[in-house]
C-alpha positions as CSV (number, residue, x, y, z in Angstrom):
1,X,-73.5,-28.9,-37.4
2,X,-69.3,-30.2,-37.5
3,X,-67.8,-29.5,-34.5
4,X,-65.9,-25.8,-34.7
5,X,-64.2,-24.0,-32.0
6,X,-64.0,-20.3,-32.3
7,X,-61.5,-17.5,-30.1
8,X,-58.9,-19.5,-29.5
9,X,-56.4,-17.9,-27.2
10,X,-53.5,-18.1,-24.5
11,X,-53.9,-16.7,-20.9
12,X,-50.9,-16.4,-19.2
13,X,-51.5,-17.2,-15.1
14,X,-48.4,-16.2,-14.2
15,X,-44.3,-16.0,-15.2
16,X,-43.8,-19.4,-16.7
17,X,-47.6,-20.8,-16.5
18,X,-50.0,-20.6,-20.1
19,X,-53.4,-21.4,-19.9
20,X,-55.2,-22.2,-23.5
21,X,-58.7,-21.5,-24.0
22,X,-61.3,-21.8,-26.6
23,X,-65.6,-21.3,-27.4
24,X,-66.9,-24.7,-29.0
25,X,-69.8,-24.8,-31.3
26,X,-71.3,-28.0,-32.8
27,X,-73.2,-30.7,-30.7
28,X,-72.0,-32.0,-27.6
29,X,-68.2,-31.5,-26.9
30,X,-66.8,-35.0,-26.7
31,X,-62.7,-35.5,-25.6
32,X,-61.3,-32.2,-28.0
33,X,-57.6,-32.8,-29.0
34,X,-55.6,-30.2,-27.0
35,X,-51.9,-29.6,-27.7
36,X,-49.1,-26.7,-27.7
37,X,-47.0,-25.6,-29.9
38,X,-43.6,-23.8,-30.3
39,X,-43.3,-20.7,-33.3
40,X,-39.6,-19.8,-33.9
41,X,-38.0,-16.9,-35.6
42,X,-38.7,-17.9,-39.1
43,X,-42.3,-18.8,-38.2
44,X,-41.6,-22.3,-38.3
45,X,-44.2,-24.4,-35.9
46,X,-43.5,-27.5,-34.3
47,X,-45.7,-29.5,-31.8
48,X,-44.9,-29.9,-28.3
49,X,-45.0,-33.7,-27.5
50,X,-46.5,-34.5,-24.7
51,X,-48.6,-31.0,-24.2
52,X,-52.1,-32.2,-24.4
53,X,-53.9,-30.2,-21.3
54,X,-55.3,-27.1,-21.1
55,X,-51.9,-25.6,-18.8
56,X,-48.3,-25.6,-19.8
57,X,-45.5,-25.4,-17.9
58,X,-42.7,-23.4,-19.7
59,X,-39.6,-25.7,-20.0
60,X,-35.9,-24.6,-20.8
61,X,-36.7,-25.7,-24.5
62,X,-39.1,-23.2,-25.0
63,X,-37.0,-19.7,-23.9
64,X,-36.7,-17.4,-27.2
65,X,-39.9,-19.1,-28.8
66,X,-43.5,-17.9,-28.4
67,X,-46.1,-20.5,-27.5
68,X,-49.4,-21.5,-29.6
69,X,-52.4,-23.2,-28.3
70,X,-54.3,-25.4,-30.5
71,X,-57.5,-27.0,-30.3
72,X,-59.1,-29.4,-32.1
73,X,-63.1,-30.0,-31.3
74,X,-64.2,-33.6,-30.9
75,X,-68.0,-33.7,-30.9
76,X,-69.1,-36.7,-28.3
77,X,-69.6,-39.0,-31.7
78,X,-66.6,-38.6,-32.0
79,X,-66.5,-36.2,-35.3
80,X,-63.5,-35.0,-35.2
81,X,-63.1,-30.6,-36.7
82,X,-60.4,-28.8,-37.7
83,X,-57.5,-27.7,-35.4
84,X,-57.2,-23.6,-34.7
85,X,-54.2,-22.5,-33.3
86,X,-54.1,-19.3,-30.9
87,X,-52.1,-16.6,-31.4
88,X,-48.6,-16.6,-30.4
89,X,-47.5,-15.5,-27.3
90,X,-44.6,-12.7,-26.9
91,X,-41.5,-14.6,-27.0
92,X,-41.1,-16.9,-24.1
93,X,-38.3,-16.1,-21.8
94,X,-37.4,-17.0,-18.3
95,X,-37.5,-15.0,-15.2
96,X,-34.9,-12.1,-15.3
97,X,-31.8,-12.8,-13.2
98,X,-31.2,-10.2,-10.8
99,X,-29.5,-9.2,-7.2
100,X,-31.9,-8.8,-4.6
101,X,-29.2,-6.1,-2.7
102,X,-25.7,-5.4,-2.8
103,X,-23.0,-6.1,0.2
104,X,-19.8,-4.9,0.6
105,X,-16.9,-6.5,2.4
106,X,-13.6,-4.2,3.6
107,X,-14.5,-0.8,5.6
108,X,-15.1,3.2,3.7
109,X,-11.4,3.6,5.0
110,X,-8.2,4.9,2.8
111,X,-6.5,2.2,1.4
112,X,-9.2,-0.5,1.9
113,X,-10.7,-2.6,-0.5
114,X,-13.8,-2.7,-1.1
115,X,-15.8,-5.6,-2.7
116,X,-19.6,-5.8,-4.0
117,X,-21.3,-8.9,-3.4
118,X,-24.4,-9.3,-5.0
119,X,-27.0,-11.4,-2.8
120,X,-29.0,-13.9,-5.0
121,X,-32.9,-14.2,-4.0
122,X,-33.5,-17.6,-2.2
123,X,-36.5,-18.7,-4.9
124,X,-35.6,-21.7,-7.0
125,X,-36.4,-19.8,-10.3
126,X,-33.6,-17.5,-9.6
127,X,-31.3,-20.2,-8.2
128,X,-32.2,-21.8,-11.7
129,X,-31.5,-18.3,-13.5
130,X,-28.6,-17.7,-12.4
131,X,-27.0,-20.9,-12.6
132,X,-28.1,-21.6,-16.0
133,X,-28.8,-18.3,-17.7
134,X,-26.5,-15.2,-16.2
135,X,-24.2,-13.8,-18.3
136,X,-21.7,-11.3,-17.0
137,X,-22.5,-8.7,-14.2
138,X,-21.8,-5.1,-14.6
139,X,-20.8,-2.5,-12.1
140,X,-19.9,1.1,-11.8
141,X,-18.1,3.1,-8.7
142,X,-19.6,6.6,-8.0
143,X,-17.7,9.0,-5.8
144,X,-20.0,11.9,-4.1
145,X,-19.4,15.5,-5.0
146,X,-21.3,18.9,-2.6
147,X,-21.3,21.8,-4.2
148,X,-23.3,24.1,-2.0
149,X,-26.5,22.8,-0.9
150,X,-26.3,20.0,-4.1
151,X,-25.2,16.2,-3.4
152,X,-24.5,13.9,-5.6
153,X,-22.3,10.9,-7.3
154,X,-20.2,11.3,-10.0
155,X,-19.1,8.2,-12.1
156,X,-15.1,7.3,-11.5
157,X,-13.7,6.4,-14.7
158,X,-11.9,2.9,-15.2
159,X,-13.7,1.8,-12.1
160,X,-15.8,-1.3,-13.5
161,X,-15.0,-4.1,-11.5
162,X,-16.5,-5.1,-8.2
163,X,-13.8,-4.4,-6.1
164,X,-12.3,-0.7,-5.5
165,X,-9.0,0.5,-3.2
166,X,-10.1,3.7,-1.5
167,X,-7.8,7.0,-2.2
168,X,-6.7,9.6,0.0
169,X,-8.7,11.5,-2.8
170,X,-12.2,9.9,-1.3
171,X,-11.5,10.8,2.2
172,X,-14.7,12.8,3.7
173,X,-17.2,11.6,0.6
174,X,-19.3,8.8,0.3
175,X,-19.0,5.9,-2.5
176,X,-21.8,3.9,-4.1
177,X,-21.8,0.9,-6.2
178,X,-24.0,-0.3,-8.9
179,X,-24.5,-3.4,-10.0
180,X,-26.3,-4.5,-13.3
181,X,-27.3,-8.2,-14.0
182,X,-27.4,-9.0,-17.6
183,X,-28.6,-12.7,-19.1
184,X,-27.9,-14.2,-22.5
185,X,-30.6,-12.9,-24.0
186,X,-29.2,-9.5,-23.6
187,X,-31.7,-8.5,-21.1
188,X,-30.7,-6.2,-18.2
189,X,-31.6,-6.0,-14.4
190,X,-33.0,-2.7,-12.5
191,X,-30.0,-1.1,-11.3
192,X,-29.1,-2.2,-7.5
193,X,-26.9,-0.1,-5.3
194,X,-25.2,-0.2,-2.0
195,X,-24.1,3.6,-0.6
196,X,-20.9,3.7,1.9
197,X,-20.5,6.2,5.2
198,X,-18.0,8.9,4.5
199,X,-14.5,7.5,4.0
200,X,-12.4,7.7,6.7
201,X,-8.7,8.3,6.8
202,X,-6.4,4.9,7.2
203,X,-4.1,4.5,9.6
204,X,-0.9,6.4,9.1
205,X,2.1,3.7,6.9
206,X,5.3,4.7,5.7
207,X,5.6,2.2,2.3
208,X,9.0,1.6,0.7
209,X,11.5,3.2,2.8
210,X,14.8,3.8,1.5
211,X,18.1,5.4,2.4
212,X,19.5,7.7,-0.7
213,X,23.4,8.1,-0.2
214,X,26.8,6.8,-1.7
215,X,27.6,4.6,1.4
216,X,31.2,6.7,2.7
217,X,31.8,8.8,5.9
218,X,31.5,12.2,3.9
219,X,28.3,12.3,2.6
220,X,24.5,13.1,3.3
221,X,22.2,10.4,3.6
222,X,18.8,11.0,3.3
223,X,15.3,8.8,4.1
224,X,12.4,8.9,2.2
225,X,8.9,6.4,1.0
226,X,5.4,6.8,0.4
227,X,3.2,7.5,2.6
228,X,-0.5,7.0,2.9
229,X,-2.9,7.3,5.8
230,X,-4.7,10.5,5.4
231,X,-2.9,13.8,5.5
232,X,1.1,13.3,6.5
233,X,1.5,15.5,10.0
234,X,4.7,15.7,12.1
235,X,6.4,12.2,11.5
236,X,9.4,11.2,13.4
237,X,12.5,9.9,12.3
238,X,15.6,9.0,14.2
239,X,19.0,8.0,13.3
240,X,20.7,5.6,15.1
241,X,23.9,3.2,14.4
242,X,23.9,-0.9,14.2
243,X,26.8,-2.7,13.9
244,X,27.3,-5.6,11.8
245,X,25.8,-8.9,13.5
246,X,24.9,-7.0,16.1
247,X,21.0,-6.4,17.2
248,X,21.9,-3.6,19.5
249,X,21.2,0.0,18.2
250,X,23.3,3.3,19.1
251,X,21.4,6.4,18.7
252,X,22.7,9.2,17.3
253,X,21.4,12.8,19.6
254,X,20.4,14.9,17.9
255,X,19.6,13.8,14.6
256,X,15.6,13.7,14.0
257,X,16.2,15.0,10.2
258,X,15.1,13.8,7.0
259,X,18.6,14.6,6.2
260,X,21.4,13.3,8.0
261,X,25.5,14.0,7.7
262,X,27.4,11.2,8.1
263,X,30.7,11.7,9.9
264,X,34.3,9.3,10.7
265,X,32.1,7.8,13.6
266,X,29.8,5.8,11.5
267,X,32.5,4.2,9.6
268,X,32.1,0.3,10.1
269,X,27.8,0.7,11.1
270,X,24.9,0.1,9.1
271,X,23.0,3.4,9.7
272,X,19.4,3.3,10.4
273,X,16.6,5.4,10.3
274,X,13.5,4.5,11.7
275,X,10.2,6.0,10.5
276,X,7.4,6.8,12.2
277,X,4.7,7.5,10.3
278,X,2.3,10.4,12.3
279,X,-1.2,11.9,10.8
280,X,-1.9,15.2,11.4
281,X,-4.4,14.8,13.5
282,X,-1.9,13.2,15.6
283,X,-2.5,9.4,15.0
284,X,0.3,7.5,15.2
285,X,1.4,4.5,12.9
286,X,4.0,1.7,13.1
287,X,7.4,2.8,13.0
288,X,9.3,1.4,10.3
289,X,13.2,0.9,9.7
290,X,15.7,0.8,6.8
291,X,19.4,0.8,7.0
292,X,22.0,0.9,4.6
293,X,25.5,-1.3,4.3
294,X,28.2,-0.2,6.6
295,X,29.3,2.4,6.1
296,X,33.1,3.3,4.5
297,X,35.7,5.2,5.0
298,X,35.9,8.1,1.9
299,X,38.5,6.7,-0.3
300,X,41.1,9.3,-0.1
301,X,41.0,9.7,4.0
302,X,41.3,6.0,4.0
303,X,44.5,5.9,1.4
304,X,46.1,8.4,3.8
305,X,44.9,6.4,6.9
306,X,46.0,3.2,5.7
307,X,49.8,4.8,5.0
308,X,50.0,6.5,8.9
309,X,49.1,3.0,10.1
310,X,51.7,1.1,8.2
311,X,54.0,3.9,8.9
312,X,53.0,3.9,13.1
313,X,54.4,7.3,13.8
314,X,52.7,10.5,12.2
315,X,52.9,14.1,13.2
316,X,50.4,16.9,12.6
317,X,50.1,20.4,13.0
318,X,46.9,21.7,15.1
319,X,46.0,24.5,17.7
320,X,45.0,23.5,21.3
321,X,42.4,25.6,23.2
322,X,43.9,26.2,26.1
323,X,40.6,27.0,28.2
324,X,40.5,23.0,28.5
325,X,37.0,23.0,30.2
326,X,35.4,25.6,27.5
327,X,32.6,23.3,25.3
328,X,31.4,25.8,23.4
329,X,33.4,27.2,20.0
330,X,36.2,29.5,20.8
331,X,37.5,32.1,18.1
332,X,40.9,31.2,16.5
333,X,42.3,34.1,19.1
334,X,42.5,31.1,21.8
335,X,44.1,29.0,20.3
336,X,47.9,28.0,20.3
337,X,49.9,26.3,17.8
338,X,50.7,22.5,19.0
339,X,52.5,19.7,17.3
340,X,49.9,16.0,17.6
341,X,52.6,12.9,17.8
342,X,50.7,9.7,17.1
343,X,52.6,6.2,17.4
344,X,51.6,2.8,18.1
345,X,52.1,3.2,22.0
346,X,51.2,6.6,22.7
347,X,50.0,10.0,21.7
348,X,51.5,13.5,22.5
349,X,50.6,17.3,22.5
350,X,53.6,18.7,21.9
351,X,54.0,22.8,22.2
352,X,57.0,23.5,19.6
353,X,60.3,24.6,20.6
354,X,61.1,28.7,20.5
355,X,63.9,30.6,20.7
356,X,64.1,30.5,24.3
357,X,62.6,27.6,25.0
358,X,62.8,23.4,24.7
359,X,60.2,21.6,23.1
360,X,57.3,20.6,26.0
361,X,55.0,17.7,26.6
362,X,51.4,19.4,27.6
363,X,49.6,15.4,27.0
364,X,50.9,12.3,26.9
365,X,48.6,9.0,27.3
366,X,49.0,5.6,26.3
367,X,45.1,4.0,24.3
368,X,44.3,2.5,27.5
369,X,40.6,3.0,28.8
370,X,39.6,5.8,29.3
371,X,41.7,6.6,26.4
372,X,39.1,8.0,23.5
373,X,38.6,10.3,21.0
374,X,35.3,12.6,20.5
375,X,34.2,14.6,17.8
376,X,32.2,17.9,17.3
377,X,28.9,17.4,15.2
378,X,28.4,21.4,15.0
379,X,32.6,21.9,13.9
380,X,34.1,19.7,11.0
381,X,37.3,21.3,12.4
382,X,37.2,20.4,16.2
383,X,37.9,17.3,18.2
384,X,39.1,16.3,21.6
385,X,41.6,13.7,23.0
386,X,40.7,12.3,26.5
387,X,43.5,10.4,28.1
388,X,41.7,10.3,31.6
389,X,39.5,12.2,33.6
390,X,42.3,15.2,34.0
391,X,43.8,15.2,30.7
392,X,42.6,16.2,27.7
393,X,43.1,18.3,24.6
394,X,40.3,20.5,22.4
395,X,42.2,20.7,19.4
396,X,41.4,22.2,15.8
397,X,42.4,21.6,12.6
398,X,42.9,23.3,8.9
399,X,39.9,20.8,7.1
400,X,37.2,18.2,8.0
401,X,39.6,15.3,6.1
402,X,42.8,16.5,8.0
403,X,40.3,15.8,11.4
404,X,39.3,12.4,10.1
405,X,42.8,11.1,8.9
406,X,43.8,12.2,12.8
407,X,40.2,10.4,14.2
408,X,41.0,7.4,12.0
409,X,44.6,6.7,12.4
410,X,44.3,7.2,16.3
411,X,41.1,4.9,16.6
412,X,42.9,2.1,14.1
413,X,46.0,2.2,16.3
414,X,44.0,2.4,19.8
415,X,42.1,-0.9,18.9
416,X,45.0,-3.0,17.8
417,X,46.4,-1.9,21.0
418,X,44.1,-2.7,23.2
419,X,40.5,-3.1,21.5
420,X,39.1,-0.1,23.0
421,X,35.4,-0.3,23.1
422,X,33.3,1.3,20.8
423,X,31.0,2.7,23.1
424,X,33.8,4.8,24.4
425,X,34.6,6.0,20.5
426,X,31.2,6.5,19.7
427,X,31.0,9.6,22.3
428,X,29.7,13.1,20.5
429,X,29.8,16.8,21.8
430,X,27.4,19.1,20.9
């Protein structure tokens, strides 16, 4: 009988590994022709070259065809049959990509970032895979969600890529990350996952502090930025004074505010507010500080200083307390009108003439040390003139700007006279 062979088929061993296989009939089997064969889309068959044993190894070339084994009997005097083919394999493809777990770098802490890393298995195939065949890899943020006895994660929208900045928003739930591995054959990966602890709050930051205000004497400065680090508690700010090219800083008593009043004694300073950022749980951050440009003097107070100093003698009307050691704020009712005399030598507190009486010097002092005068932070209408340590004058005024014109003019002609210190004029009551 001619040599036949009869169930011709293709076993596959294992991922990548074909075995062919085939019944012959005829005679004794001499050396059968054994080859493989690629099948494309279109059913277009070509020969393998070089594929003459009963295995094949699956090569790059052969991904997205399926695989045919033929066999052609060869009885042992050499008669030669007809080739049958098996049936075609599935369509060949290589081993799926995939990640065999996820990582994270950065902490479950507010304002971290968090970064999936996928770890690649240590087998050559997948080396191979994702070298050569990976296409993109997909991911998806989940943020957990309790109601009652339930837990779960819900999707965050928009967040697709692998990395993710942790909101105040996630503080106290847990976060989880997918990952999805897809190849160009537009074949997906199991879904892998890594799961976070429950965020924690960050540490407590103040972020772009600024001082809001129009820069003169008269008005209200205020400090604000952005804070992050959990829930804001009881943050601290202070006020204090810097002069220009000077590191040293002067604070102000007193003034712990968001808000802050500026007076005559900050004209010439930077102010500065320093921040310090506190959660409410009591954690404390870094301070931070901001400052603005020195400050000025309000431009009409400093047109009416500027003509008393080029002038060097000025009077004004006030009313002197004449309880000299009272510090607290006494009624108009103890007061008594006084005339203030202000040249470039000297000042005087002069009580006005009457009809039976001369004029009389109460004060009279030169702008030597310990020459200074103080304001009153809780009365725009108060301040006091120290010549030494037994003379001095509360005095009171009609308006805040009539105080600073007087505060101004005396300080401008005190320091050409002597360059009285600015410690000594910084001095506040309250």
């Amino acid at each position: 009988a001619p040599p036949v062979v009869a169930n011709v088929r293709v076993k596959e061993l294992s991922l990548g590994i074909y075995s062919g296989e085939g019944e012959y009939f005829g005679g004794y089997e001499g050396e059968s022709l054994l080859s493989w064969h690629r099948k494309d889309s279109e059913g277009t068959v070509e020969l393998i070259n070089g594929a003459s044993s009963r295995t094949y190894n699956v090569t790059d070339s052969d991904y997205t065809f399926r695989l045919l084994f033929g066999y052609t009997p060869v009885r042992s005097d050499s008669v030669v049959g007809e080739l049958k083919l098996s049936d075609p394999t599935d369509i060949v493809f290589p081993e799926l990509p995939y990640a065999e777990m996820l990582a994270l770098t950065g902490k479950a802490v507010e304002g971290d970032l968090l970064t999936a890393v996928e770890v690649i298995p240590n087998s050559e195939m997948q080396q191979h895979v994702w070298s050569k065949y990976k296409k993109d890899i997909r991911y998806q943020w989940f943020c957990s969600s309790e109601v009652g006895d339930s837990f779960s994660y819900e999707p965050l929208p928009n967040k697709s890529s692998c990395s993710y900045r942790v909101r105040f928003e996630d503080i106290g739930r847990c976060l989880k990350c997918e990952c999805v591995v897809t190849d160009v054959f537009g074949r997906s990966s199991e879904v892998v996952y890594i799961e976070t602890t429950s965020v924690l709050p960050g540490i407590p930051r103040i972020h772009k502090l600024e001082i809001e205000g129009r820069g003169f004497h008269t008005n209200l400065y205020s400090v604000r930025g952005t804070y992050s680090g959990g829930k804001e508690g009881k943050s601290r700010v202070q006020w204090l004074r810097s002069m220009v090219g000077s590191p040293d800083l002067i604070s102000i008593p007193g003034e712990t505010g968001r808000m802050y009043e500026a007076n005559v004694d900050d004209v010439g300073y930077r102010l500065v507010a320093i921040y310090t950022p506190i959660r409410e749980d009591g954690v404390e951050g870094q301070s931070v500080s901001v400052s603005t440009d020195p400050i000025a003097v309000e431009p009409d107070v400093l047109k009416e200083v500027k003509q008393n100093l080029d002038l060097g003698s000025v009077k004004f009307e006030v009313l002197c307390d004449k309880d000299q050691t009272s510090k607290k704020i006494s009624s108009v009712g103890t007061y008594e009108r006084r005339v203030l005399e202000i040249n470039r030598k000297r000042v005087k507190v002069v009580k006005p003439a009457t009809k039976t009486s001369f004029p009389t010097t109460e004060i009279r002092g030169s702008y030597a040390p310990p020459f200074h005068v103080e304001l009153f932070r809780n009365d725009p209408h108060r301040l006091k003139i120290v010549v030494d340590s037994e003379n001095e004058a509360h005095l009171m005024v009609q308006s805040r700007h009539i105080r600073d014109v007087i505060v101004l003019v005396i300080r401008g002609l005190a320091q050409r006279f002597n360059s009285t210190s600015l410690n000594s004029l910084l001095k506040i009551e309250t």
